[in-house]
MINUVEX-192568 format. One line per 3 residues: number of its first residue (from 1); for each residue x, y, z of N, C-alpha, C. Coordinates in Angstrom, 3 decimals, m for minus. Layout:
N
NUM) X:Y:Z:X:Y:Z:X:Y:Z; ... .
end
This chain:
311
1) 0.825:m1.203:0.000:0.000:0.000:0.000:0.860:1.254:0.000; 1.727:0.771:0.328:3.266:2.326:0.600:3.522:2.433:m0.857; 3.240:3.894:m0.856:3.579:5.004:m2.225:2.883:4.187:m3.599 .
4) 1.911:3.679:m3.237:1.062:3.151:m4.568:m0.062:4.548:m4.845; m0.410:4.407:m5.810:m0.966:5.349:m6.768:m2.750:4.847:m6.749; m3.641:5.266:m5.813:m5.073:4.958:m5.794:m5.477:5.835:m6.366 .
7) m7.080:5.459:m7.189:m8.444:6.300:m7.705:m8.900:7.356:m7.162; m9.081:6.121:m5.608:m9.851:6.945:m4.727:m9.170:6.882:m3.345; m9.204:8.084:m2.597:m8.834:7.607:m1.106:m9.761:9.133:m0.863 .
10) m10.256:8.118:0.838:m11.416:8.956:0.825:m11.225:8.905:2.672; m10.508:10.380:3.172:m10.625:10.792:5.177:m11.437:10.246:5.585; m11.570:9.924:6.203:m12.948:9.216:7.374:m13.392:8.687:7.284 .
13) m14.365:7.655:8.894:m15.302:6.684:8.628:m16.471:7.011:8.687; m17.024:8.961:9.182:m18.201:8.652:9.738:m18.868:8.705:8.119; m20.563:9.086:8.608:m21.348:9.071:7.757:m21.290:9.384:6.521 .
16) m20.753:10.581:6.050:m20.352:11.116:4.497:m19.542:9.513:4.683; m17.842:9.693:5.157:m17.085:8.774:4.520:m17.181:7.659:3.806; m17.962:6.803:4.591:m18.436:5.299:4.657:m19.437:5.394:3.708 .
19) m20.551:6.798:3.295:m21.407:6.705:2.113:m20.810:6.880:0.728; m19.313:7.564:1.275:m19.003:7.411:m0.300:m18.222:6.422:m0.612; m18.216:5.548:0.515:m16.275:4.500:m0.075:m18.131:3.426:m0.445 .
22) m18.978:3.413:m0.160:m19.839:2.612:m0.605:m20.252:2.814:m1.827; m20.335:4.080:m2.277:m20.757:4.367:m4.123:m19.444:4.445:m4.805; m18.504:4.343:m3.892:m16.498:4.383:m5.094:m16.608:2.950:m4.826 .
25) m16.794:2.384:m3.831:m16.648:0.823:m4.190:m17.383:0.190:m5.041; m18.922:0.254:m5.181:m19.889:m0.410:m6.443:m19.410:0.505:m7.542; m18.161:1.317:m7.479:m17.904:1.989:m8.897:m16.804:1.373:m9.270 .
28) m16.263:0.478:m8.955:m15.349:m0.181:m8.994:m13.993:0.524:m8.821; m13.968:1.512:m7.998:m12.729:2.404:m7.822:m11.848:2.039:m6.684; m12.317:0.684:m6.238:m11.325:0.100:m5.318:m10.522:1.442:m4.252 .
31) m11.524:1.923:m3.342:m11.416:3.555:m3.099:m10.175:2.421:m1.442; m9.430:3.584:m0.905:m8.732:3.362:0.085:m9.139:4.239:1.086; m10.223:4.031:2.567:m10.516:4.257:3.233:m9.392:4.914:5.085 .
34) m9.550:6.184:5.294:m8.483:6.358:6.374:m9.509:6.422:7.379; m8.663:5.810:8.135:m9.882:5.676:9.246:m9.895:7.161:10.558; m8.407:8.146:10.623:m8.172:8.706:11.407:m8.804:8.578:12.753 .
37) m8.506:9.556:13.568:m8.122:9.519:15.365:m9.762:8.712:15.741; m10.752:9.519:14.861:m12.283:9.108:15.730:m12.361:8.130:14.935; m12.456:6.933:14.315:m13.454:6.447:13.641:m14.454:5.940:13.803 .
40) m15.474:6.402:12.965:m17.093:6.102:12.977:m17.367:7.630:12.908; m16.844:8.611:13.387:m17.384:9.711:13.445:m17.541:9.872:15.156; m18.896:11.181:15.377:m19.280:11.399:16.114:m20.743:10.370:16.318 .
43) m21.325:9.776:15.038:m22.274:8.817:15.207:m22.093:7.989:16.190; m20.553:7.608:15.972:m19.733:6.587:16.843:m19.870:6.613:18.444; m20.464:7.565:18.548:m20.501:8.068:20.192:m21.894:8.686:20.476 .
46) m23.025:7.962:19.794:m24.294:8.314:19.561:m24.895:7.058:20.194; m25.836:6.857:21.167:m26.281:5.703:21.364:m28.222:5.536:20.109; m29.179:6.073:20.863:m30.450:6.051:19.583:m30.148:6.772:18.427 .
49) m30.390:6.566:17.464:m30.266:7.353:16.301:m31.941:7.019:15.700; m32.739:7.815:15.674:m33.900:7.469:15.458:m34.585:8.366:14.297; m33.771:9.460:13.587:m33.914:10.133:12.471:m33.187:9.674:11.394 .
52) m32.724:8.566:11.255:m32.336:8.044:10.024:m33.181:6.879:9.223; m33.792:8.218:8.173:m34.764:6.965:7.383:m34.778:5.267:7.475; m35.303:4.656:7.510:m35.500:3.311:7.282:m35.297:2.502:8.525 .
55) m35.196:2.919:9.678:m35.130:2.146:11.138:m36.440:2.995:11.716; m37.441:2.368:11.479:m38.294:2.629:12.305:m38.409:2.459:14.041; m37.976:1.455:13.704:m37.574:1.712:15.724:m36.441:2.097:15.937 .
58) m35.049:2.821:15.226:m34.173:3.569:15.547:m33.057:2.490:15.530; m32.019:3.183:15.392:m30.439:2.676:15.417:m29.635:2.915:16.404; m28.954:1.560:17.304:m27.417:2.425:17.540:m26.589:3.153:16.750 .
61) m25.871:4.326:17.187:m25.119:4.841:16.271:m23.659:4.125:15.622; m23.297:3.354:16.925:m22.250:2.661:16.687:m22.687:1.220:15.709; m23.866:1.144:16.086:m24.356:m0.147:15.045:m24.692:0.153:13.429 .
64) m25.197:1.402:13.357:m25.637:2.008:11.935:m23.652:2.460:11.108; m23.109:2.795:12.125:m21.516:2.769:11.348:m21.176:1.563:11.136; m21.234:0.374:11.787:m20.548:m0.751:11.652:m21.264:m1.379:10.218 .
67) m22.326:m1.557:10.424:m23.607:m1.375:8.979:m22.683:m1.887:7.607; m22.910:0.495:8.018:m22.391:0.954:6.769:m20.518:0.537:6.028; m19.984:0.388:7.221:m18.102:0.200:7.396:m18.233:m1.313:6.364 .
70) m19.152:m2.488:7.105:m19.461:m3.693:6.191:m19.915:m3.652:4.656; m20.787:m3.166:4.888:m21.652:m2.624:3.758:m20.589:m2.295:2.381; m19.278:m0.755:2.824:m18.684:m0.499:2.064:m17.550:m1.497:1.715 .
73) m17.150:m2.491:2.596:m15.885:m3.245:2.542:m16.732:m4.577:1.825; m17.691:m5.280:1.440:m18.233:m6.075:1.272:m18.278:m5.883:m0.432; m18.027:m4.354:m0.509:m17.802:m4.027:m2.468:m16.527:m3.874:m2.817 .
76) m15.670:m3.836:m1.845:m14.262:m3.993:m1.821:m13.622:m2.750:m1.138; m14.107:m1.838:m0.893:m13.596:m1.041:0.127:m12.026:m1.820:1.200; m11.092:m0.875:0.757:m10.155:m1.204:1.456:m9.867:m0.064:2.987 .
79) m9.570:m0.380:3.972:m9.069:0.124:5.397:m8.376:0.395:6.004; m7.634:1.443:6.560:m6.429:1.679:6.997:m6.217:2.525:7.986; m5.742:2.007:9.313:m5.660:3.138:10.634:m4.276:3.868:9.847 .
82) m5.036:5.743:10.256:m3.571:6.377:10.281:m4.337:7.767:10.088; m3.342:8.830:10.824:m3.929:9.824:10.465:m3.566:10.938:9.651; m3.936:11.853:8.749:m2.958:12.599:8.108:m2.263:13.559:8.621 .
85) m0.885:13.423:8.081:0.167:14.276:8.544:0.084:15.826:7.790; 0.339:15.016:6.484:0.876:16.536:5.473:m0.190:15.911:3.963; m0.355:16.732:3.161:m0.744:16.433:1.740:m0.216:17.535:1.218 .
88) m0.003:17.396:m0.530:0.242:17.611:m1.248:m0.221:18.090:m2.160; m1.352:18.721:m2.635:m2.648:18.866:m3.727:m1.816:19.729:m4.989; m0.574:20.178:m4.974:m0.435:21.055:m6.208:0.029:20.192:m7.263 .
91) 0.202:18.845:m7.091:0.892:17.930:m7.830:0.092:16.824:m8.152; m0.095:16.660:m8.826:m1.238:15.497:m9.553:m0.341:13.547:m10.345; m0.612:12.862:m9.435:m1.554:13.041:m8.278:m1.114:13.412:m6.924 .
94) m1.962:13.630:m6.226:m2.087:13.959:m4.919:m1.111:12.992:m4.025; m0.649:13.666:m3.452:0.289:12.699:m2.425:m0.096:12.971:m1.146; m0.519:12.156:m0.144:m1.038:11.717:1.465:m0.022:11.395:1.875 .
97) 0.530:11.777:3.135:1.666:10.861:3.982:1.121:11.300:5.573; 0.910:9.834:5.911:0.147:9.113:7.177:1.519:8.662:7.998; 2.333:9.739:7.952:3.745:9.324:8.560:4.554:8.210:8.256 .
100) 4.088:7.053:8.591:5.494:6.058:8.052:4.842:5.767:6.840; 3.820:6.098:5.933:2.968:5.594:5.371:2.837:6.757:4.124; 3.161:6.916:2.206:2.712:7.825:1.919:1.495:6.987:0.902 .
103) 0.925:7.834:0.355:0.247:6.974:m0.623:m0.630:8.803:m2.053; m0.570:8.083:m2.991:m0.821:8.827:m4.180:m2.326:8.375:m4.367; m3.266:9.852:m4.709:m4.599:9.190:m5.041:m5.160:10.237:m6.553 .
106) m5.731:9.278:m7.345:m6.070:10.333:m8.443:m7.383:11.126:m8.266; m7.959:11.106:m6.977:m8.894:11.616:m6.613:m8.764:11.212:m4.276; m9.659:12.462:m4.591:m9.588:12.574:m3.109:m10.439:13.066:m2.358 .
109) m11.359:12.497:m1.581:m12.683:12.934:m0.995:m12.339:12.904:0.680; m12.646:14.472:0.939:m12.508:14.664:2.208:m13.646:14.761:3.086; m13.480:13.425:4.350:m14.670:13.630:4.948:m14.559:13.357:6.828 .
112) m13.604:14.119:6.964:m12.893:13.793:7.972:m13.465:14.774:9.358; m14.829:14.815:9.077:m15.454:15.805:10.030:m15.401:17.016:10.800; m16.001:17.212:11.631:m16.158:18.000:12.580:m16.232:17.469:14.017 .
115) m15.048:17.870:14.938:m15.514:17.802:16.388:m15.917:18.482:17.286; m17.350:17.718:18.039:m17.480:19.042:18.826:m16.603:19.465:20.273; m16.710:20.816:20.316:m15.804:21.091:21.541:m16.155:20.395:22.583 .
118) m15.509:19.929:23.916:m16.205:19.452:25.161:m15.278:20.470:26.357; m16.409:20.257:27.459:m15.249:21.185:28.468:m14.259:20.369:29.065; m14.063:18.880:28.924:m13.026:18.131:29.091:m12.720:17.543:30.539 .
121) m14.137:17.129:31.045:m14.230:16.501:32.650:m14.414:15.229:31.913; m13.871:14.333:33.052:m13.635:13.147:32.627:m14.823:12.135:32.986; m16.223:12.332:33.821:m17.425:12.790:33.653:m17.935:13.079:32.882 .
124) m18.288:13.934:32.377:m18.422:14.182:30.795:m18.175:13.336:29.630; m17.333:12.831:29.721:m16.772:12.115:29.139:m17.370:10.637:29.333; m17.454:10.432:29.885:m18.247:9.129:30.108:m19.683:8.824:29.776 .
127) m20.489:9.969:30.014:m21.634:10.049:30.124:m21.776:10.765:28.618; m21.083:11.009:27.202:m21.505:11.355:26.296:m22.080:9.990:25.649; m23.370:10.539:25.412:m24.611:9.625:24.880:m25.450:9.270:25.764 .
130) m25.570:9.580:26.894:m26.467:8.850:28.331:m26.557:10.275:28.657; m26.895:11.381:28.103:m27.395:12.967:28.832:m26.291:13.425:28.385; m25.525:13.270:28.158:m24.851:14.711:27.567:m24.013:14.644:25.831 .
133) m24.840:15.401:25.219:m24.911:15.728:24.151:m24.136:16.894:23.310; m23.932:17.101:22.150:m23.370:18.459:21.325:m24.320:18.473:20.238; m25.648:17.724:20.440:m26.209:18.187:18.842:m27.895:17.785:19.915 .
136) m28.838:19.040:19.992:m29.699:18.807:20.069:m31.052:18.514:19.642; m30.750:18.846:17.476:m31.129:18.331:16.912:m31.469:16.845:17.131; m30.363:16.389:17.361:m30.490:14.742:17.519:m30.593:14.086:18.726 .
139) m30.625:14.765:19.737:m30.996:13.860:21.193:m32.003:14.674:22.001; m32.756:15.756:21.786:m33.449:16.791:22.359:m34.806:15.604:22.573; m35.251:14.898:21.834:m36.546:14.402:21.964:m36.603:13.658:23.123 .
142) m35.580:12.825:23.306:m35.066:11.931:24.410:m35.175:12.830:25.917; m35.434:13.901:25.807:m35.444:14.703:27.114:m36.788:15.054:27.370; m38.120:15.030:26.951:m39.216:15.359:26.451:m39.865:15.564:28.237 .
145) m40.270:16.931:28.468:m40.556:17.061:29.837:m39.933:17.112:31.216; m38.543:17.000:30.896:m37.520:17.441:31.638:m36.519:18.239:31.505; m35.949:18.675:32.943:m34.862:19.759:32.241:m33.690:19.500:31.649 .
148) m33.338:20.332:31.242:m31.985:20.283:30.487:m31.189:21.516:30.815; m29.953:21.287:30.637:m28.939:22.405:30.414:m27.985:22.699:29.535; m28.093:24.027:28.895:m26.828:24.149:27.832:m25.874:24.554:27.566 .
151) m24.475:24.521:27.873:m23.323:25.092:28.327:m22.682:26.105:27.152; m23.236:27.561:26.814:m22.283:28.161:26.062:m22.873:29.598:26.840; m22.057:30.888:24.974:m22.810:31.923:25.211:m22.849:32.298:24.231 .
154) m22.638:31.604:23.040:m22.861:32.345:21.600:m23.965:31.991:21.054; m23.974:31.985:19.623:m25.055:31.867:18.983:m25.599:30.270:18.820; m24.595:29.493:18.530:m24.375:27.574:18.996:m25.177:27.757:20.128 .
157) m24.651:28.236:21.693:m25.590:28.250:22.567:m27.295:28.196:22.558; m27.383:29.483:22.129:m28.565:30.201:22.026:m29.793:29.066:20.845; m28.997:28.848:20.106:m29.974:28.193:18.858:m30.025:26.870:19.924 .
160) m29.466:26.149:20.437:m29.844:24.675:21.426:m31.068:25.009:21.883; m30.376:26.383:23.165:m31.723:26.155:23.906:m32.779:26.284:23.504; m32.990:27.639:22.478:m34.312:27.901:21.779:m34.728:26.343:21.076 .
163) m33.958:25.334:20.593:m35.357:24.402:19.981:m35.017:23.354:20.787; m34.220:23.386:22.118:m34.558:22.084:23.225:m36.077:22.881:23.998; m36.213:23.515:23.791:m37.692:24.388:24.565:m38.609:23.975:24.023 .
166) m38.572:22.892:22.843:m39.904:22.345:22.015:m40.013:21.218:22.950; m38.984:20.700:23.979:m39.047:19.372:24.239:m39.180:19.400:26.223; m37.926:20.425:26.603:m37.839:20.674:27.817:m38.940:20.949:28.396 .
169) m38.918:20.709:30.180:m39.895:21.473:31.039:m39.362:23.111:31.165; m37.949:22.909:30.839:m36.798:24.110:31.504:m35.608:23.613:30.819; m35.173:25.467:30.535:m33.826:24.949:29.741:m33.159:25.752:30.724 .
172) m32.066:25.765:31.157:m31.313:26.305:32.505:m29.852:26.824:31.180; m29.560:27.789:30.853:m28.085:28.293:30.007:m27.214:28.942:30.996; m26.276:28.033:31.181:m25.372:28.522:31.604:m24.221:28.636:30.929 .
175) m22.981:30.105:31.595:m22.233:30.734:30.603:m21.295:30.900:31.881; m19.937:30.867:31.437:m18.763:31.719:32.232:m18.820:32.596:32.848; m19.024:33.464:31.595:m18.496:35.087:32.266:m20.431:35.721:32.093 .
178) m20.207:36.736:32.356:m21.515:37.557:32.907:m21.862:38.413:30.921; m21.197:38.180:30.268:m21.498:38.621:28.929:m21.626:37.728:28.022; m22.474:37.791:27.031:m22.642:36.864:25.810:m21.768:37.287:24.625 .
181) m21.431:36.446:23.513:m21.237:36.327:22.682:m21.859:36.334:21.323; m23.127:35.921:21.770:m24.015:35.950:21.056:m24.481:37.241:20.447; m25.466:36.928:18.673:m25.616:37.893:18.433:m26.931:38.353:19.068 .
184) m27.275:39.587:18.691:m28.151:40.636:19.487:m29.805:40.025:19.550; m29.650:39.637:18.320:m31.225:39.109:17.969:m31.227:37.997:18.682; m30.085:36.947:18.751:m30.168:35.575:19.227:m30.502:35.736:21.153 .
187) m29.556:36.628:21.258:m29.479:36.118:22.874:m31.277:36.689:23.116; m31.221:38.091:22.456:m33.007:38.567:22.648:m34.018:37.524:22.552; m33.974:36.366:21.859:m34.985:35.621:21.827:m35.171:34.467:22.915 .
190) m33.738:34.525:23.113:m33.637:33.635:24.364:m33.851:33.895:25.676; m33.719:35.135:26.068:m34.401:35.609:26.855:m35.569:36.378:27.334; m36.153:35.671:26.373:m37.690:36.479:26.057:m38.165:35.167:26.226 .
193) m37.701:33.946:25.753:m37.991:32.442:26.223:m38.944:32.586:27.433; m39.882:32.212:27.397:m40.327:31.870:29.460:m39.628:30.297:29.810; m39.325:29.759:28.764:m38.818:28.418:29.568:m37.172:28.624:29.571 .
196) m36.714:29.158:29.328:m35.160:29.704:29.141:m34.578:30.418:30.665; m34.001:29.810:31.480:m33.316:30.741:32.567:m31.500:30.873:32.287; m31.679:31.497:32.695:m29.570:31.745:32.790:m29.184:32.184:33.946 .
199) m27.556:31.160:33.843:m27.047:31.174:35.401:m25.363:31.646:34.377; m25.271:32.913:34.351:m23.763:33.426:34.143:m22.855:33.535:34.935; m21.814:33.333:35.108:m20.605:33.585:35.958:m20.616:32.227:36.490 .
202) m20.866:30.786:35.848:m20.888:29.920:36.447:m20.089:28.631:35.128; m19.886:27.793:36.293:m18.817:27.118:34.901:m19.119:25.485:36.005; m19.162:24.273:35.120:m19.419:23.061:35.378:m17.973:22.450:35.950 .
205) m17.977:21.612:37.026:m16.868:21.347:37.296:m16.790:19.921:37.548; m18.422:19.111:37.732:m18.649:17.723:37.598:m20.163:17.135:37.269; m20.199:15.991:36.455:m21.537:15.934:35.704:m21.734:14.404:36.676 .
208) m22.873:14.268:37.463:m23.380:13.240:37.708:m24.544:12.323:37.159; m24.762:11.237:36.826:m24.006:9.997:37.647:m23.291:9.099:36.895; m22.487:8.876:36.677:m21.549:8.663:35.759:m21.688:6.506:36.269 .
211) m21.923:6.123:37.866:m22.463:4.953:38.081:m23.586:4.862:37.160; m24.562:5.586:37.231:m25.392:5.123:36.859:m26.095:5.163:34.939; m24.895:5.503:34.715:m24.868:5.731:33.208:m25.958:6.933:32.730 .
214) m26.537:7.904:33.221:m27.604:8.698:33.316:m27.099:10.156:33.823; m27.614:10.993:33.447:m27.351:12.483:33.681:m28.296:12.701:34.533; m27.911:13.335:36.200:m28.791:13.479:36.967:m28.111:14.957:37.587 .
217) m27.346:15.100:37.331:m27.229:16.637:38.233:m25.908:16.719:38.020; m25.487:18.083:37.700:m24.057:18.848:37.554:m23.536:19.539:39.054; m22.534:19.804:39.127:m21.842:20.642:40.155:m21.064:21.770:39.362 .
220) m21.416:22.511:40.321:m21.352:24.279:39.050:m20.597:25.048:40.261; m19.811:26.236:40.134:m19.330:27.095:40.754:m18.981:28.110:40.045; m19.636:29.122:41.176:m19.762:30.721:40.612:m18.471:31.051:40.468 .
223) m18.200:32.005:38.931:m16.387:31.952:39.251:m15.963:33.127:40.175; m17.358:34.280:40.136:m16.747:35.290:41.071:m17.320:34.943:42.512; m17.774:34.415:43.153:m18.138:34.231:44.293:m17.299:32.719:44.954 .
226) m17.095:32.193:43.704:m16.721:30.888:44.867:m17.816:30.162:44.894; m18.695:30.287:44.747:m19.771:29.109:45.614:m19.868:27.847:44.747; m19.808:26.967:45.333:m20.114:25.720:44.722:m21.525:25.004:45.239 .
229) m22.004:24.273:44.613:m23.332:23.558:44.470:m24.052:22.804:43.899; m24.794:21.689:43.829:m25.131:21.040:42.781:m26.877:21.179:42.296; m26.698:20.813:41.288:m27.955:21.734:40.167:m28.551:20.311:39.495 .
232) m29.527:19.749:39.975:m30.397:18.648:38.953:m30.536:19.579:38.313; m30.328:18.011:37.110:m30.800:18.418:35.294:m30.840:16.801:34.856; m31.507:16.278:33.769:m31.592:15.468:33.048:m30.304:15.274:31.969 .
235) m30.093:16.487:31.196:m29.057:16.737:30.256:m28.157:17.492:30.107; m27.247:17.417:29.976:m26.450:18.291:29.303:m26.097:18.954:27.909; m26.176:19.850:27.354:m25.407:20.293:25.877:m25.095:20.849:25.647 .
238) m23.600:20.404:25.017:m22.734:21.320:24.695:m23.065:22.419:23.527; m23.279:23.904:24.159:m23.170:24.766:22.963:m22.122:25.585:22.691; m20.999:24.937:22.650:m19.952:25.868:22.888:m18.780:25.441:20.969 .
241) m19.542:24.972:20.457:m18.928:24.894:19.050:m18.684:23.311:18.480; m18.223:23.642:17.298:m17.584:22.788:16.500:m16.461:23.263:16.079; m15.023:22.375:15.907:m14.125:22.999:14.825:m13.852:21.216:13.812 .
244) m13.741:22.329:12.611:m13.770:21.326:11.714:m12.392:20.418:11.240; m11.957:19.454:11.436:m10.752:18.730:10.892:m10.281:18.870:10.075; m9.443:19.833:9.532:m9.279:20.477:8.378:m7.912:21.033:7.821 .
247) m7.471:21.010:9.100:m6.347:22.184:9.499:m5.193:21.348:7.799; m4.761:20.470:8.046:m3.490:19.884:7.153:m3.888:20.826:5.449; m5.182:21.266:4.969:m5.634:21.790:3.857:m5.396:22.899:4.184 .
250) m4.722:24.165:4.974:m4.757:25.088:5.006:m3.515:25.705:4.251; m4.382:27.240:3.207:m2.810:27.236:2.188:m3.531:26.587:0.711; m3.676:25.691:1.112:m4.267:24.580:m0.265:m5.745:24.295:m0.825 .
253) m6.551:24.489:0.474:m8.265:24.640:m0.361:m8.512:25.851:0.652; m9.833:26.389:0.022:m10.358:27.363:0.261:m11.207:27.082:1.811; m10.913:27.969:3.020:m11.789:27.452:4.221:m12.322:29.113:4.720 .
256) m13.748:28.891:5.520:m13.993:29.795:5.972:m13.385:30.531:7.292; m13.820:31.538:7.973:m13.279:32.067:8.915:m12.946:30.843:9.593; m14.048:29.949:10.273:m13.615:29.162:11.331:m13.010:27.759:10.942 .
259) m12.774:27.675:9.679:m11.616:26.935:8.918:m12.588:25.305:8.139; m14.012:25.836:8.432:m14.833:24.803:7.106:m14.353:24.799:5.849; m14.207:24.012:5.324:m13.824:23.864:3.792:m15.220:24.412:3.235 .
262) m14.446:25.333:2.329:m15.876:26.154:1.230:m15.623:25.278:0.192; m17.380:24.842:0.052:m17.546:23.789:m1.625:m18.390:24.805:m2.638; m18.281:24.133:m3.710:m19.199:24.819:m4.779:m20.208:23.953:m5.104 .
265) m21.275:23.784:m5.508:m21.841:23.106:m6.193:m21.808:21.784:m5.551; m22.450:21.748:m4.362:m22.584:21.045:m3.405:m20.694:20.057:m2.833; m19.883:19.745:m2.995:m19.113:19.017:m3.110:m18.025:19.223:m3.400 .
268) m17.731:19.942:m4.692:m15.986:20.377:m5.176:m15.119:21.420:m4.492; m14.137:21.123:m3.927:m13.250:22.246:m4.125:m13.188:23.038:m4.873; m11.930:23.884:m4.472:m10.454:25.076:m5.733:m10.221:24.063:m6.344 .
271) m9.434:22.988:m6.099:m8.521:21.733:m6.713:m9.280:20.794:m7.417; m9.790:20.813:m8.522:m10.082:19.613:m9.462:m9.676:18.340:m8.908; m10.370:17.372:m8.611:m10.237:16.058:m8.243:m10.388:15.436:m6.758 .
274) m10.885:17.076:m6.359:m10.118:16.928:m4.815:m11.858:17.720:m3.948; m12.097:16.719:m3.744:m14.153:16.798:m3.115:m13.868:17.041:m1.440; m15.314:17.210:m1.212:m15.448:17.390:0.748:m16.765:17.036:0.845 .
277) m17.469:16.378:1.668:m18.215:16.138:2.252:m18.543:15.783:3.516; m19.671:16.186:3.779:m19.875:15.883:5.507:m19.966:16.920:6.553; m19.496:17.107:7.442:m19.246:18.050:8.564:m18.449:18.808:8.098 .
280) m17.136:18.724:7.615:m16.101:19.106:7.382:m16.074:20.699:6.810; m17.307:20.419:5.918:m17.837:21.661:4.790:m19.317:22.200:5.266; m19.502:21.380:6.317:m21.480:21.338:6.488:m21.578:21.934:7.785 .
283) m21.723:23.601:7.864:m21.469:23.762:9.243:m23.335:24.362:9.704; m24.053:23.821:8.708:m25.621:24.534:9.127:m26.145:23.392:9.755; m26.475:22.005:8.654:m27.209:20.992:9.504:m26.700:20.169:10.151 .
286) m25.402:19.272:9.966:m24.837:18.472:10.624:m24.916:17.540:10.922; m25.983:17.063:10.308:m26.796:15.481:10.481:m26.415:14.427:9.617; m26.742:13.125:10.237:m25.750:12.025:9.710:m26.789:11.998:8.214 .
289) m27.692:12.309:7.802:m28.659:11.666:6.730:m27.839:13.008:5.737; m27.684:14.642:6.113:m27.339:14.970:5.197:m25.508:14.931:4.683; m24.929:14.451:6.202:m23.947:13.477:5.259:m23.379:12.730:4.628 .
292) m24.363:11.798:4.825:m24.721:10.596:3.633:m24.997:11.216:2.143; m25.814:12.332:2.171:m26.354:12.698:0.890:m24.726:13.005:m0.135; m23.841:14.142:1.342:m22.777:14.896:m0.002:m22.165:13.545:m0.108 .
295) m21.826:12.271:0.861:m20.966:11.787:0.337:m21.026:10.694:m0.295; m22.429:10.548:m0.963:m22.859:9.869:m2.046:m22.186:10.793:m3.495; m22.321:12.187:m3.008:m22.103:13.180:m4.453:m20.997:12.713:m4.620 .
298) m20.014:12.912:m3.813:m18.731:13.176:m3.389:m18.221:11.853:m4.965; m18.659:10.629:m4.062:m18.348:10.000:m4.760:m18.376:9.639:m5.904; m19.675:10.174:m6.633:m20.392:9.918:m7.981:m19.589:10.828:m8.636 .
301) m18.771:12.266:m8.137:m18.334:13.185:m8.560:m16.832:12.524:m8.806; m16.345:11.824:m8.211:m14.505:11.469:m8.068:m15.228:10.775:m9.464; m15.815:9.580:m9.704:m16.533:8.359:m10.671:m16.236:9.263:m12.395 .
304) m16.911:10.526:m11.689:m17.251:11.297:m13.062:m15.964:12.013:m13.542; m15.284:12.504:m12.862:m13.890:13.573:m12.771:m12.851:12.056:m13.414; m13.295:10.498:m12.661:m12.039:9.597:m13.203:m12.069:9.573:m14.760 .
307) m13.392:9.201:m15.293:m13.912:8.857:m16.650:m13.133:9.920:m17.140; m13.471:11.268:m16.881:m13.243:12.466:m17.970:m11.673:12.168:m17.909; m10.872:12.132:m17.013:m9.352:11.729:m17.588:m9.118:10.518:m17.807 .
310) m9.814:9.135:m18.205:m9.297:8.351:m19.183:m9.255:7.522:m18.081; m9.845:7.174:m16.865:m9.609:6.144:m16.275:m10.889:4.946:m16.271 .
end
């Protein structure tokens, strides 16, 4: 596999990834799959998944990746732990080097996501998928009549709580410092909320019950007072961002302020041959169904870009 010359090699396992090494594999592009640091994605760390067409009674997330991971390797999809170091895009083809590892691809689909930020308790950490969340699109229903809490102060913040309030008894926002980030209109609506309270100057320092696999109450302390205390809640969510996996393309494709890869026409780069799909580029919806969609394109697009040069 060292310094061979592939069709296709295609970042990541989550949802885009695995949808496109599944349409480069029935394309017979014998595509080479990287699995980098997360694989599966963030799905991977999703327990119900119950908005993805065709499971009527809902999916593990880790079960709907494994699925799809079969699914694509079963058309010949090939696999490989490693993560990228450096690339190459001004030189055709493309050169990847995965450190001890380089490899050449005549096409290249990036789908190497988005992670969301966490505040990094090791609590937290345990309990992501059992109450504490970064996408309330996708786990808000699961809270239906209880409270919740959402840890930011920007506009990420603000948009949680406003549509966990379709589901909550009480959304409790808590923020650091005593000022928002948020824009003017956003934080205004949120506090015009009647189910919306805010506790500022306060910062999480442990998420319980981590025995009991369940989110039952945080421990919070005021940063200007000192006081510590603990606060039932059902949930947690993180609104404190995404940054997108991206960084090694910088210089070389086009990214926005907060370093998303900008596509055209759903999918392409600046660089001819050289696609994005998924999180990576998708910083509005973020959902595993509409990363399936680009990285079906993704792939049909490398299929179409091979033909036109003679492959």
């Amino acid at each position: 596999m060292e310094n061979s010359v592939r069709d296709t090699v295609i970042l990541g396992t989550g949802c885009s990834g695995l949808t496109a090494a599944i349409y480069a594999a029935r394309a017979n592009l014998n595509p080479l799959v990287i699995e980098g640091h997360e694989p599966g994605g963030q799905l991977s760390m999703t327990t119900l998944v119950e908005n993805f067409p065709g499971f009527p009674e809902g999916i593990q997330g880790p079960e709907l990746i494994e699925n799809m991971r079969k699914q694509a390797e079963r058309f010949g999809a090939e696999y490989m732990a490693g993560h990228l170091v450096s690339a190459d895009l001004g030189h055709y083809p493309f050169t990847l080097n995965f450190g001890s590892k380089s490899v050449q691809a005549r096409t290249l689909i990036i789908a190497s996501g988005a992670s969301a930020r966490w505040l990094g308790l090791p609590s937290e950490q345990a309990l992501i998928g059992y109450g504490v969340s970064s996408c309330a699109t996708c786990d808000g229903f699961f809270f239906r009549d209880k409270p919740i809490t959402v840890i930011g102060g920007g506009d990420s913040a603000m948009e949680e709580a406003l549509f966990l309030t379709r589901f909550a008894s009480k959304v409790t926002l808590i923020h650091r410092r005593d000022h928002f980030r948020a824009s003017k209109i956003m934080l205004d609506r949120a506090r015009q909320h009647e189910k919306i309270e805010f506790l500022p100057d306060t910062v999480v320092e442990d998420v319980y019950d981590v025995q009991k696999k369940e989110v039952s109450g945080l421990k919070l302390r005021n940063v200007k007072s000192g006081k510590v205390w603990d606060f039932p809640t059902s949930a947690m969510f993180l609104g404190i961002g995404h940054h997108p996996n991206a960084k090694m393309f910088t210089g070389q494709l086009d990214m926005d302020q907060d370093g998303y890869l900008k596509t055209h026409d759903f999918v392409f780069t600046r660089v001819p041959g050289v696609f994005a799909c998924g999180d990576v580029q998708d910083r509005r919806y973020r959902q595993a169904i509409t990363a399936a969609g680009s990285g079906c394109a993704a792939a049909m697009e490398a299929e179409k870009f091979l033909e036109e040069h003679g492959r």
